[in-house]
N, C-alpha and C positions, 0 to 999 in steps of 0.2 A: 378663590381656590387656587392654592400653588399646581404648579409641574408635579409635582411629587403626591400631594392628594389625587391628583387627577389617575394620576397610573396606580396608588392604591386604590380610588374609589373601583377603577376595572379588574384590578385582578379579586378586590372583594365579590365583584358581580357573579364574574367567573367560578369564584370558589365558591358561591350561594348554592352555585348549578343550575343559575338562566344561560340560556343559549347564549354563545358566541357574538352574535350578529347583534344581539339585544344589548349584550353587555357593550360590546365598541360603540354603539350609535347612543346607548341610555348613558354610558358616562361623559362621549362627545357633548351631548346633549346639557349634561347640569354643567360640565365645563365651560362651555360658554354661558348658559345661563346667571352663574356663579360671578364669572369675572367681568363677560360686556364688552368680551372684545371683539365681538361680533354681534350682530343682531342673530336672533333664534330663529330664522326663514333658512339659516347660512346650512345649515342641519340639513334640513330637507332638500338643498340646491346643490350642495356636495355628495349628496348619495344618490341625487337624477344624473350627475355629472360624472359620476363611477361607473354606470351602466350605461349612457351615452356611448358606447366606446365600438366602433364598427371591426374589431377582432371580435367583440363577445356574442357576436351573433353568430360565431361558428360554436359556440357552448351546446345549445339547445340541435343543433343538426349533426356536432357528433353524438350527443346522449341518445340522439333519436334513432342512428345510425346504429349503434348497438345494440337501441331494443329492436327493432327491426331483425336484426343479425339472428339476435334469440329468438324471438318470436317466431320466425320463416322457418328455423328447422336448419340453419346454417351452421349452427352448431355439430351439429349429427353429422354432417358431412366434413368438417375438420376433423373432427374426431377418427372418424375410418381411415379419414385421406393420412395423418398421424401415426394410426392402427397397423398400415398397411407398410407407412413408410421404417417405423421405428419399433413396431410389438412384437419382431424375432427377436430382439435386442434382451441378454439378461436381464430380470427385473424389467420387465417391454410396457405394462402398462404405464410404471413409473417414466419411463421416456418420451410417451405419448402424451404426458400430462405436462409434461414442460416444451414438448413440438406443439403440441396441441394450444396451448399459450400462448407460445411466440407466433402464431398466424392469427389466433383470436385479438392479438392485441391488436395489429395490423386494422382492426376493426370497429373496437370499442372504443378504448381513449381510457377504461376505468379498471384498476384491478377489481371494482365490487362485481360490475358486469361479468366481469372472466371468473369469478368466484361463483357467481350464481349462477350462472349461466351456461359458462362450458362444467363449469367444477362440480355439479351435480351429474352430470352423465362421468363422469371419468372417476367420481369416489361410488357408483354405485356401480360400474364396471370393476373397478379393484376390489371390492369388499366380494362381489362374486366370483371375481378367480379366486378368493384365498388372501387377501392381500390384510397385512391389519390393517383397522380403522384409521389408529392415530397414523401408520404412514402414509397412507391414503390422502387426511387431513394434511397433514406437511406438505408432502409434496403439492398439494392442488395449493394451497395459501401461498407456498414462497412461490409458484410459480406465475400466480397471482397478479401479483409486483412488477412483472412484464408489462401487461397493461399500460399504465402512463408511460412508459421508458418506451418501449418501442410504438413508432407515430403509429397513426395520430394520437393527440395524447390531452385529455383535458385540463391535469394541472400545469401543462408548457403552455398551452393557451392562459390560462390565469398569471404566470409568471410573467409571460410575455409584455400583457398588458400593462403588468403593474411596474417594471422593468423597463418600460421601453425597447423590449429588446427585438430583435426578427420571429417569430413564430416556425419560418421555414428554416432557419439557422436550428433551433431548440430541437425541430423536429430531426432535423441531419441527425444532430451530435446523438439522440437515443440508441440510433439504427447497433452502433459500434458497441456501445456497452450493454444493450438488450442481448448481443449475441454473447457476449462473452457471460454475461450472467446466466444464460442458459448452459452454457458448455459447461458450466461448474455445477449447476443444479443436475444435469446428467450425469457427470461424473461422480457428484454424490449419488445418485441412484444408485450405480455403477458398484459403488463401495458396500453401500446394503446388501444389492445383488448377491454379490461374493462373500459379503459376512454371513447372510441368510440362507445362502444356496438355493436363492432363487434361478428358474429355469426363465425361458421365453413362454409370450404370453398365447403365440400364436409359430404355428409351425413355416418356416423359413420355406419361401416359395418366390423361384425366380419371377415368374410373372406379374405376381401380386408385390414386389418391390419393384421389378421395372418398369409396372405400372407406375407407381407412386414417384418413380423418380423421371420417367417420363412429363409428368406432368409440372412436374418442378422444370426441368429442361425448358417446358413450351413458354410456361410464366416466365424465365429468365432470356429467353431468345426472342418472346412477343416486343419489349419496350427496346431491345435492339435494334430489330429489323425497323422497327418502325423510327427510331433516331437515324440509323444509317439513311434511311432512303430520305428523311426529310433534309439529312446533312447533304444529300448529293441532288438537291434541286428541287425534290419533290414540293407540292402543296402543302402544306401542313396538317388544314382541317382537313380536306378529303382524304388526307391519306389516312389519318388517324380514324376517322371514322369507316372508311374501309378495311380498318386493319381487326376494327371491331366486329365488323361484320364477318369477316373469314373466319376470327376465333370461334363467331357462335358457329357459324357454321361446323367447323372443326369440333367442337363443343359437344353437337347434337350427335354429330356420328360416333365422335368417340366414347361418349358418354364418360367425361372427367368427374371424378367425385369433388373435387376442390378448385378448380385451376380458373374457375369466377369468381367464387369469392374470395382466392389469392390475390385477386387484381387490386382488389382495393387499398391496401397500401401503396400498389407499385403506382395506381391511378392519381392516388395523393400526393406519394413525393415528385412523380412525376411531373404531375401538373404544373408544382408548385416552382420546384427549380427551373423551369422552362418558361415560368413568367405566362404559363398558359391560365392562372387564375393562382389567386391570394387565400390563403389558410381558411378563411371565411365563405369562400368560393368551392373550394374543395371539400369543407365538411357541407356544403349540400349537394357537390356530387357525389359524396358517398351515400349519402342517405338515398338521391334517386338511384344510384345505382345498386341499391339493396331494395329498395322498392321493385326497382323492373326486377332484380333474380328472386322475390319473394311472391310477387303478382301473376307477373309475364313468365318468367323464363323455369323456373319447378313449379307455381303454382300451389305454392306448401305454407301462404299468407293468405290467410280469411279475412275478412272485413273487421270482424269481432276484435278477433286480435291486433289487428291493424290499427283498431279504438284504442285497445288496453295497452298498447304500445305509447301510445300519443298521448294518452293521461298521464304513463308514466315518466312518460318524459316532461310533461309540464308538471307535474310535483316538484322532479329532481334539477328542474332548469330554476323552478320559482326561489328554491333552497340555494341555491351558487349565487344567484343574482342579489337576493337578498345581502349576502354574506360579503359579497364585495361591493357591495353598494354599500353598507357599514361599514368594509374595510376603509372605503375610501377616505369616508368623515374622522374615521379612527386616524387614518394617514395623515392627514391635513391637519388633525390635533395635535400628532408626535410631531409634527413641524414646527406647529405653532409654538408651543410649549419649549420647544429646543430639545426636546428629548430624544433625536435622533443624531443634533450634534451632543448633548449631553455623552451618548453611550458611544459615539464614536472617539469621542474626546481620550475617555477611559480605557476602550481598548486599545486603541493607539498607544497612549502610553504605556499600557500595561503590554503591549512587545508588537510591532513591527514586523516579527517574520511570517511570511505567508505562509510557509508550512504550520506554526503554532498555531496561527487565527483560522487557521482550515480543521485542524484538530478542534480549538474549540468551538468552532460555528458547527461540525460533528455534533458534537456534546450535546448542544443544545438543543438542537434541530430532532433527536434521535429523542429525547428528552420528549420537547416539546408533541413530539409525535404520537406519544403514546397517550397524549390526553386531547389534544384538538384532531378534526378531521381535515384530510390536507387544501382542501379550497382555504377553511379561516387560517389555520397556521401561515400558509403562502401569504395571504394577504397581510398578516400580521406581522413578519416577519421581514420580507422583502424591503419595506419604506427603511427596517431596523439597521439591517447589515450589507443593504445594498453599498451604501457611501461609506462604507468601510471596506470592499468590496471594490470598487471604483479604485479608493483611495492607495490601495496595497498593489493597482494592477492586476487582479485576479481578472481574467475573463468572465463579464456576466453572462455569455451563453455558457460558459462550464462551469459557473456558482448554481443556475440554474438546476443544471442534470444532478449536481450534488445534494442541491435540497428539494428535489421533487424524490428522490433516490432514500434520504433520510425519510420521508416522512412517505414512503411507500411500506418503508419498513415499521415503520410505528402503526402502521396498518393490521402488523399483525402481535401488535402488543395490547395485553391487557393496561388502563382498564376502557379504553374507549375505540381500539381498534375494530374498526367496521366489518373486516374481512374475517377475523375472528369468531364476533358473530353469526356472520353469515354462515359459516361453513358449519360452527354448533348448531343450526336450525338446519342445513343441508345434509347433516351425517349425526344426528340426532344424536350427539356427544356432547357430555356436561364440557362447563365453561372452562373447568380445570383442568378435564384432559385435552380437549382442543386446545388450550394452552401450551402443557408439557408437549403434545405432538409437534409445535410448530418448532420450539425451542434450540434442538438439531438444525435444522433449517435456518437457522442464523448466522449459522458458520460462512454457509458459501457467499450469504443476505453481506455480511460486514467486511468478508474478504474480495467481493465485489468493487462494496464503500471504497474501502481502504485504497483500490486498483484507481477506481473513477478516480478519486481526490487527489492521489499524488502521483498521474500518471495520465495530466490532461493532453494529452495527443489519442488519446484512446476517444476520445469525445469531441476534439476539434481537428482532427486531419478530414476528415469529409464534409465538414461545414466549409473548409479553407477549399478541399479540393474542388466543391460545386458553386463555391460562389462565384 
């Protein structure tokens, strides 16, 4: 079997409509069988040597980390904490649903989780002020997309791996363009607001925002105080762990609706830029530290669900694992074959400038997204255009944000976006309007794209600044 049967036997697989993971490892598989350039064990030793891989044990602790999140009731209290900060605001629930995102992601790692999870309370809270459906639907989808771009984040964990690249670099460069993708997704709100003449969702109350901003205050002044005093001599562990201790304290009197489960981003990046534990490290202190505010500290986590949680996480770990375990063998085949210097050969020649090969690795990436889910496409893709990537000088921590970013968006593209679905079973809307609702929402989705890709300081001044 040539190079060239080998990549049509798999995109035949593919177009049959066998899984992904079945199709890379069943074509791997006659590919060697066929030619003999390997013995047939080589199959099975390249896809235990894909999950071998001691980043990918933070996969399964952040998945778990966000069912956790949902399951405890953590949700409901983003939501208010959002409600309270941003729902005077024209159009208020819509604003809450993209605040409400940008701290949920802080948590999950998955737009599907922030879709199903938060985006169930927030479109059946809009539909009861008055809100239509389909913008309901938009907004909760593109906001959605948050998820992986702002840490922690599951497909910068799989990029990373596959990459070689830092995991705590990946997770920096989201923090910058998560925000700025939010300001747009408000500002479209903003725009509906005023075309529809929507009012505020809830009556403008100084307490009840300086509540909420309060507590933003404590979360931004806790990882300070605690940096200054360790800058000026202090202990490290004791201090940090007495600094934890005062918050609950602080915590219990004040009774904060958010300002715990804020911590968990800041607990991540922190840890991680200070060398106080490794990406891997960190997704299982998120997970105990959703365990104690789920058990110990609201007491709002049953045992039952605490089960249903941990099933659901070994489904959706066994499904990633699998897929980059196939990727890998898939990987090692485009090598073998040459069909990674083949398509590098090609585009190279066919133009050299990094702004063109940034437009079309777009194309494809947006493309590819609307029919694979983003674990297999990552996997698929990376081994393709990485050493093209390389070759051009593009930075692979902002190739990364580019194509976790592309294929966030394909997320809400028919005909195999996940997110799409989801929200059609969430807001009990045919497949076509949940479609057409997302469609506006694409605006801010590509003028985001367009910012990330050719205006990477937006993505790499904080990775440069903390390294």
């Amino acid at each position: 079997m040539s190079a060239t049967a080998f990549k049509l036997l798999f995109l035949a697989m593919m177009g049959s409509g066998i899984p992904v993971a079945i199709a890379m490892a069943g074509s791997s598989l006659v590919y060697v069988m066929t030619t003999g350039i390997a013995p047939d064990f080589i199959i099975i030793h390249r896809m235990f040597a894909g999950v071998d891989s001691f980043p990918l044990l933070s996969v399964p602790f952040f998945i778990m980390a966000g069912n956790l999140m949902n399951s405890a009731g953590i949700t409901n209290r983003i939501y208010n904490f959002a409600l309270a900060l941003v729902g005077w605001l024209k159009g208020g629930l819509g604003h809450v649903n993209v605040v409400g995102s940008v701290i949920f992601s802080g948590m999950s790692g998955t737009a599907v989780a922030d879709a199903a999870g938060l985006g169930t309370i927030e479109i059946r809270a809009m539909k009861e002020h008055g809100y239509d459906v389909e913008f309901a639907v938009g907004v909760t989808a593109a906001s959605a997309t948050l998820g992986p771009i702002i840490p922690p984040s599951l497909p910068f964990v799989i990029y990373g791996m596959m990459a070689s690249v830092s995991i705590g670099q990946l997770f920096l460069a989201g923090i910058v363009p998560g925000v700025v993708m939010a300001l747009l997704m408000m500002l479209t709100v903003s725009y509906y607001a005023h075309k529809n003449g929507w009012g505020a969702d809830i009556v403008f109350s100084w307490p009840r925002v300086g509540g909420a901003l309060g507590e933003l205050v404590v979360i931004t002044l806790f990882p300070l105080i605690l940096w200054a005093a360790i800058s000026w001599g202090a202990p490290p562990r004791p201090t940090v762990i007495g600094g934890f201790a005062i918050l609950l304290v602080i915590d219990r009197i004040m009774k904060f609706a958010a300002v715990l489960p804020l911590l968990t981003p800041i607990l991540l990046i922190g840890g991680m830029t200070s060398g106080v534990f490794t990406a891997t490290e960190g997704a299982i202190a998120a997970c105990v530290w959703a365990l104690f505010l789920g058990l110990v500290w609201y007491r709002t986590l049953t045992w039952p669900m605490f089960l249903k949680a941990s099933l659901d996480t070994v489904e959706t770990t066994a499904t990633v694992l699998f897929i980059v375990s196939a990727a890998s063998v898939f990987g090692w085949m485009l090598t073998v074959s040459k069909t990674t210097e083949i398509i590098a050969e090609w585009v190279l020649n066919f133009t050299q400038n990094k702004e063109m090969f940034l437009l079309l690795a777009n194309l494809l990436m947006l493309f590819v997204g609307c029919f694979l889910e983003p674990t297999a496409a990552i996997t698929i893709l990376t081994p393709i255009l990485l050493p093209i990537v390389m070759q051009l000088g593009i930075d692979p921590v902002h190739f990364g944000l580019i194509m976790v970013l592309n294929l966030m968006i394909g997320l809400l593209h028919p005909p195999m976006g996940l997110v799409l679905f989801v929200l059609a079973r969430v807001a009990n809307l045919s497949f076509e309007r949940t479609t057409m609702a997302i469609l506006p929402w694409l605006v801010p989705l590509l003028f985001s794209l367009v910012l990330v890709t050719y205006v990477p300081t937006i993505s790499l001044w904080l990775p440069a600044l903390l390294k």
